[in-house]
MDAnalysis code that builds the backbone (N, CA, C; Angstrom):
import MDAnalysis as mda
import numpy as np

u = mda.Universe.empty(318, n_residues=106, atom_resindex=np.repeat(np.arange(106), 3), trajectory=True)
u.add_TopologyAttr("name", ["N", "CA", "C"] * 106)
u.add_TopologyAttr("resid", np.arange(1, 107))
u.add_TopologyAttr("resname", ["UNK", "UNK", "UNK", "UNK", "UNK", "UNK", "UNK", "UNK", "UNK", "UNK", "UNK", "UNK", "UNK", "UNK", "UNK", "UNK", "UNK", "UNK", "UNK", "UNK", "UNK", "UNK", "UNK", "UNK", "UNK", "UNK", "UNK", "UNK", "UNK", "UNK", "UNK", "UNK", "UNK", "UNK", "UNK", "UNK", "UNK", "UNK", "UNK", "UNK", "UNK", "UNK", "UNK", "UNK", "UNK", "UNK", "UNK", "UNK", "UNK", "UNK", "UNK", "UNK", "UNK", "UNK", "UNK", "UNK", "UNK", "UNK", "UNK", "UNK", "UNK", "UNK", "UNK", "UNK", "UNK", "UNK", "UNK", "UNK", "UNK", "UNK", "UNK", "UNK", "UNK", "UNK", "UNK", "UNK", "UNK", "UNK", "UNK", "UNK", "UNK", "UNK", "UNK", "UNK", "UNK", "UNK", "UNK", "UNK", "UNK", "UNK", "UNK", "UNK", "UNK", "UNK", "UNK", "UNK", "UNK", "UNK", "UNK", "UNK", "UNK", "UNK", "UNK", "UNK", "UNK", "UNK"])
u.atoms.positions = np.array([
    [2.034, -10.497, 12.309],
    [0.839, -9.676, 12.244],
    [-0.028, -10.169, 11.093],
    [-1.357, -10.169, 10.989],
    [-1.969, -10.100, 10.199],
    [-3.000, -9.328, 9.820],
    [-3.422, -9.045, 8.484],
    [-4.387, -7.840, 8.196],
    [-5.343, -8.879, 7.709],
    [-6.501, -8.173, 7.954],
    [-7.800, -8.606, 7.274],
    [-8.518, -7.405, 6.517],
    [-8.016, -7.519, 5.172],
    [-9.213, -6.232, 4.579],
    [-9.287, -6.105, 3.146],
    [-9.864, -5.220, 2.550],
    [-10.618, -4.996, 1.443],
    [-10.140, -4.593, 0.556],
    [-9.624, -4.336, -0.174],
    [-9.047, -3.840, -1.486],
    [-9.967, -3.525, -3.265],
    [-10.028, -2.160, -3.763],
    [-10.487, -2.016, -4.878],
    [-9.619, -0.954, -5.664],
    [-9.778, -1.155, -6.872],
    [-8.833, -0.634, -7.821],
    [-9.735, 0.113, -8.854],
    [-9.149, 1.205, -9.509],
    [-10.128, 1.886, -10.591],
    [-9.182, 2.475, -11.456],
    [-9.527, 2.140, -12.757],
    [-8.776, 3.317, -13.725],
    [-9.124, 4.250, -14.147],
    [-8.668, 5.135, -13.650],
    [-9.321, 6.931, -13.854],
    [-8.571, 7.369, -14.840],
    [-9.561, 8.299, -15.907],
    [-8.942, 9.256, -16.841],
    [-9.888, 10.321, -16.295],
    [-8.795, 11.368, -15.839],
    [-9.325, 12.821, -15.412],
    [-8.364, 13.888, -16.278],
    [-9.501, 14.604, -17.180],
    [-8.240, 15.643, -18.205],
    [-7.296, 15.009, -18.562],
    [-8.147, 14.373, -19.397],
    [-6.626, 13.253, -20.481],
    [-5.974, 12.598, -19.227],
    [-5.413, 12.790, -17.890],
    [-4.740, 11.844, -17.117],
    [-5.227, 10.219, -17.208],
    [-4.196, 9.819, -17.315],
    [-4.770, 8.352, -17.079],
    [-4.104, 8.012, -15.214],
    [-4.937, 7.790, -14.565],
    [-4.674, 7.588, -12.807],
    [-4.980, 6.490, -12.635],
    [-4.027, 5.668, -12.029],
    [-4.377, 3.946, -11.325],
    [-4.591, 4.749, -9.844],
    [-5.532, 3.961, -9.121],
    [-5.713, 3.981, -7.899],
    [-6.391, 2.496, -7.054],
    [-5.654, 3.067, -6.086],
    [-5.839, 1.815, -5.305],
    [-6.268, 2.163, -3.644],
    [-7.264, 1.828, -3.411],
    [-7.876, 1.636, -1.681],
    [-7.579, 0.352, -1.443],
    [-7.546, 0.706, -0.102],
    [-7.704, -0.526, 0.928],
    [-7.825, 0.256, 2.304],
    [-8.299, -0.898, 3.309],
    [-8.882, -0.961, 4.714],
    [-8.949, -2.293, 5.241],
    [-8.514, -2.245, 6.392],
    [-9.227, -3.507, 7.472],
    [-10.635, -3.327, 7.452],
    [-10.761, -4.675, 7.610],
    [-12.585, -4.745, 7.953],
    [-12.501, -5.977, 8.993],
    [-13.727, -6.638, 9.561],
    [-13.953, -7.275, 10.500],
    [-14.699, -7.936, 10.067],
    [-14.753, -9.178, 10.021],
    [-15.407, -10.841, 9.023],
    [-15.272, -11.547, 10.193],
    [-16.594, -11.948, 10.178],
    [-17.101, -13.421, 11.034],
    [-16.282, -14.394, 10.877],
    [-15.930, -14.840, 9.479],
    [-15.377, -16.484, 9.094],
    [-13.979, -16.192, 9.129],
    [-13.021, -14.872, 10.175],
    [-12.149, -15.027, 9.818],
    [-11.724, -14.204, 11.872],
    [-12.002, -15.289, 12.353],
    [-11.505, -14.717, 13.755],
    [-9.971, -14.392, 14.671],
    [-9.815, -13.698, 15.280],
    [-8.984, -13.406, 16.238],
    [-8.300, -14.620, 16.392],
    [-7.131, -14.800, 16.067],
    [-6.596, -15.954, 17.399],
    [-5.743, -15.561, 18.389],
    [-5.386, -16.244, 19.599],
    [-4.532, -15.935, 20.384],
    [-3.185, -16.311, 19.782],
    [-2.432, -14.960, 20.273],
    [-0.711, -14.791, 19.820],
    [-0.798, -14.587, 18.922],
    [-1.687, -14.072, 17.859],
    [-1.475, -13.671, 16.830],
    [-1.976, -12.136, 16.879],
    [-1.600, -10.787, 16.146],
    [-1.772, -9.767, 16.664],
    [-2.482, -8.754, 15.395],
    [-3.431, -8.636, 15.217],
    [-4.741, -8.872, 14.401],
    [-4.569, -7.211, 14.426],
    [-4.330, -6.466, 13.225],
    [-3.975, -5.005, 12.787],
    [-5.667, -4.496, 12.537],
    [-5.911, -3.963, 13.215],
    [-7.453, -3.527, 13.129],
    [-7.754, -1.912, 12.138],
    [-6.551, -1.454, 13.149],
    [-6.921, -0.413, 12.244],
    [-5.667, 0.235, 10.877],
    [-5.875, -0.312, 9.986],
    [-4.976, 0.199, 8.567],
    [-5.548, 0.301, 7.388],
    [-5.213, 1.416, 6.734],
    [-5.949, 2.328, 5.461],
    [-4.880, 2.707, 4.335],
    [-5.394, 2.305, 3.276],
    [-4.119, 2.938, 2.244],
    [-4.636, 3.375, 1.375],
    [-3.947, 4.514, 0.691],
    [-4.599, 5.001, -0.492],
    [-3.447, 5.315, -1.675],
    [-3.835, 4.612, -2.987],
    [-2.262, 4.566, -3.576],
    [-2.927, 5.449, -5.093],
    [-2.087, 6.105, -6.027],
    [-2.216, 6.303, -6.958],
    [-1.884, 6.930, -7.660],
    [-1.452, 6.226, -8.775],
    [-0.050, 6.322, -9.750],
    [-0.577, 6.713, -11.054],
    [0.020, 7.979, -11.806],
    [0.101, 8.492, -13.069],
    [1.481, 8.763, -13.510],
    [1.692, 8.846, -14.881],
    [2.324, 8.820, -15.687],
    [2.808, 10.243, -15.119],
    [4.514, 10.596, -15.402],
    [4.843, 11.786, -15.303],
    [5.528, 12.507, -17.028],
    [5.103, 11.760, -17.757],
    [4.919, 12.480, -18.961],
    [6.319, 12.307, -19.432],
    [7.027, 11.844, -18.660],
    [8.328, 11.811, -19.126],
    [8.928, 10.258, -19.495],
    [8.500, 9.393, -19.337],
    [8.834, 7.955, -19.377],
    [8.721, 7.408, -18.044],
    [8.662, 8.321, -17.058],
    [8.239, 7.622, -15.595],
    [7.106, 7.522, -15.008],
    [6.991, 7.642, -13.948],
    [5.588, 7.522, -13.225],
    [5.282, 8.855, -11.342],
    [4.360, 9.192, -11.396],
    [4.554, 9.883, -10.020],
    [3.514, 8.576, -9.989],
    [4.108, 8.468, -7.858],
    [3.225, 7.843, -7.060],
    [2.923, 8.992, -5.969],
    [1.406, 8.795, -5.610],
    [1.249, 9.111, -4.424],
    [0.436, 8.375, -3.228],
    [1.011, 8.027, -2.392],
    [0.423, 7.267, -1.037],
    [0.037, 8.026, -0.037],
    [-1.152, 7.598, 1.012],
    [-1.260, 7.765, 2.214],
    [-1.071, 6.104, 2.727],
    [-0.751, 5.944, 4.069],
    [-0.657, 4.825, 4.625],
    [-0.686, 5.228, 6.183],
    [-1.906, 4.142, 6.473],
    [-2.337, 4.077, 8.368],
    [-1.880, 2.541, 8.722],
    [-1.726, 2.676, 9.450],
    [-1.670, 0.676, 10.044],
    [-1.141, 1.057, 11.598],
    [-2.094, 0.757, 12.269],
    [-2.181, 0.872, 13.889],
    [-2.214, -0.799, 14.511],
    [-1.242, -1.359, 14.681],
    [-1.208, -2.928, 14.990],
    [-1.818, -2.978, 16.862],
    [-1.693, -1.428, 17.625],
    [-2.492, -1.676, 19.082],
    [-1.665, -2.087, 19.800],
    [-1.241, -2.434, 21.064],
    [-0.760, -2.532, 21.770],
    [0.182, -2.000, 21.754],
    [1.590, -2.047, 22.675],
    [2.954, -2.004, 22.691],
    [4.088, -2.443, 21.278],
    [4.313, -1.446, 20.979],
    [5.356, -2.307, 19.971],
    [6.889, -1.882, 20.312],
    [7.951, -2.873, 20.157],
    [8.825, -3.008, 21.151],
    [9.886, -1.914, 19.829],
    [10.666, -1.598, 20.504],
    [11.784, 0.097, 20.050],
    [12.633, -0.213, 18.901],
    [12.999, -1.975, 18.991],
    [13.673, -2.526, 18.250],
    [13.326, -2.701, 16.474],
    [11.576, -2.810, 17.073],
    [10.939, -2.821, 15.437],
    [10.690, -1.363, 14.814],
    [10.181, -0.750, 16.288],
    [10.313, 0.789, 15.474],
    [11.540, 1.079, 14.551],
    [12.659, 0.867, 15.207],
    [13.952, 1.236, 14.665],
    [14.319, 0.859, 13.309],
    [13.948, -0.542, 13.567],
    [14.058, -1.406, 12.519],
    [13.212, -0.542, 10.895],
    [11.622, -0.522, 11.311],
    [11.083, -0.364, 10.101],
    [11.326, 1.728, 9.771],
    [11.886, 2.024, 10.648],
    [12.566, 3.595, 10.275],
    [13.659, 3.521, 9.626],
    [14.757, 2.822, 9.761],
    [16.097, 2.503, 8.997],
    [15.651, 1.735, 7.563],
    [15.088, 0.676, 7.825],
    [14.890, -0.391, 6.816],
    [13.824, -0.018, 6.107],
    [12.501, -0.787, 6.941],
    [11.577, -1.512, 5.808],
    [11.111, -0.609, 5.278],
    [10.905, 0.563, 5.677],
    [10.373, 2.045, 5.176],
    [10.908, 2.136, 3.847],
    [12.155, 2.386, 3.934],
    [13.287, 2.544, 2.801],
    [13.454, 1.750, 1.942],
    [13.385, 0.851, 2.233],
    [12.843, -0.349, 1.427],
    [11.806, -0.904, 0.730],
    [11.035, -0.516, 1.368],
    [9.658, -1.105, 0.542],
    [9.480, 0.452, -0.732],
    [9.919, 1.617, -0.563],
    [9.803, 2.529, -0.972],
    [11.193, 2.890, -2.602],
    [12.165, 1.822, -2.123],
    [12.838, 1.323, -2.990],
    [12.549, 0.340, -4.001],
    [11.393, -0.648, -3.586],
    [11.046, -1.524, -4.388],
    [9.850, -1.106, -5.412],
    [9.245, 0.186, -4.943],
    [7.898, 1.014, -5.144],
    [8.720, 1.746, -6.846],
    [9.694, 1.676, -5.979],
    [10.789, 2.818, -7.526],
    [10.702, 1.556, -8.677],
    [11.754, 0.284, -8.040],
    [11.857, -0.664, -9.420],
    [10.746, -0.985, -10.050],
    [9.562, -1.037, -9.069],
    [8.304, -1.521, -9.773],
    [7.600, -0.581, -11.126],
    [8.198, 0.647, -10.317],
    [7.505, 1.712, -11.625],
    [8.371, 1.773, -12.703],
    [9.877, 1.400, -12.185],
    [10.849, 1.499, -13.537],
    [10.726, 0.610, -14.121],
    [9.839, -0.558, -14.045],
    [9.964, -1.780, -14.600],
    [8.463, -2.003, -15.384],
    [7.659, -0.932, -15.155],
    [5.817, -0.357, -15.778],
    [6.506, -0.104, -17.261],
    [6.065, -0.751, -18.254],
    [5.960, -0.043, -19.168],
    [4.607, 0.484, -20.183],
    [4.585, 1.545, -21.102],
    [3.049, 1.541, -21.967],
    [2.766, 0.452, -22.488],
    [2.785, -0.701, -22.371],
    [2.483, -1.358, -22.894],
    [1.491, -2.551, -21.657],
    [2.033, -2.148, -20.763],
    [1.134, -3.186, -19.321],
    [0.366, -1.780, -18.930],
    [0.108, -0.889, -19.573],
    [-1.322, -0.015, -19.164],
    [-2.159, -0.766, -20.031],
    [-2.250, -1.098, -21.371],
    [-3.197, -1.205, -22.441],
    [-3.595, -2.988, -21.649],
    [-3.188, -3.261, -20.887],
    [-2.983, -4.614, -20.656],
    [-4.753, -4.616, -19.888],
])
């Protein structure tokens, strides 16, 4: 699969919070066309953003869309419900355990 899209980042301080946030979206670019057999994710949206939980950790909060269109076969469903879900959501943990105050000032 491949995505084509946009990404922007902002550092928000709301009431003393300090908030990372992160968008993204597919978009649709001329210099970057369709090919055949390849299966072109049109419609996916994310919205990420992470503050400090005051304690030495971090809360995250996500939304996530990604509509790849057509048929998708039971095996991958299965797959990314057991796995990649759990997984990528595992790696979301080390990444924040691995944030320290010192790569905010960065």
């Amino acid at each position: 699969m491949k995505y084509v899209y946009i990404r922007d980042r902002r550092d928000l301080e709301i009431n003393g919070r300090k908030i990372f946030v992160i968008l993204a979206k597919s978009v649709s670019v001329q210099h970057c066309p369709e090919k055949s057999g390849i299966i072109r994710v049109n419609g996916y949206k994310q919205s990420l953003a992470i503050e400090s939980d005051g304690n030495g950790g971090c809360r995250v909060f996500m939304y996530y869309f990604d509509n790849p269109g057509g048929m998708i076969p039971s095996w991958l469903i299965n797959w990314a419900a057991k796995s990649g879900v759990p997984n990528f959501l595992k790696d979301m943990q080390k990444a924040c355990e691995g944030y320290t105050a010192k790569d905010v000032k960065k």
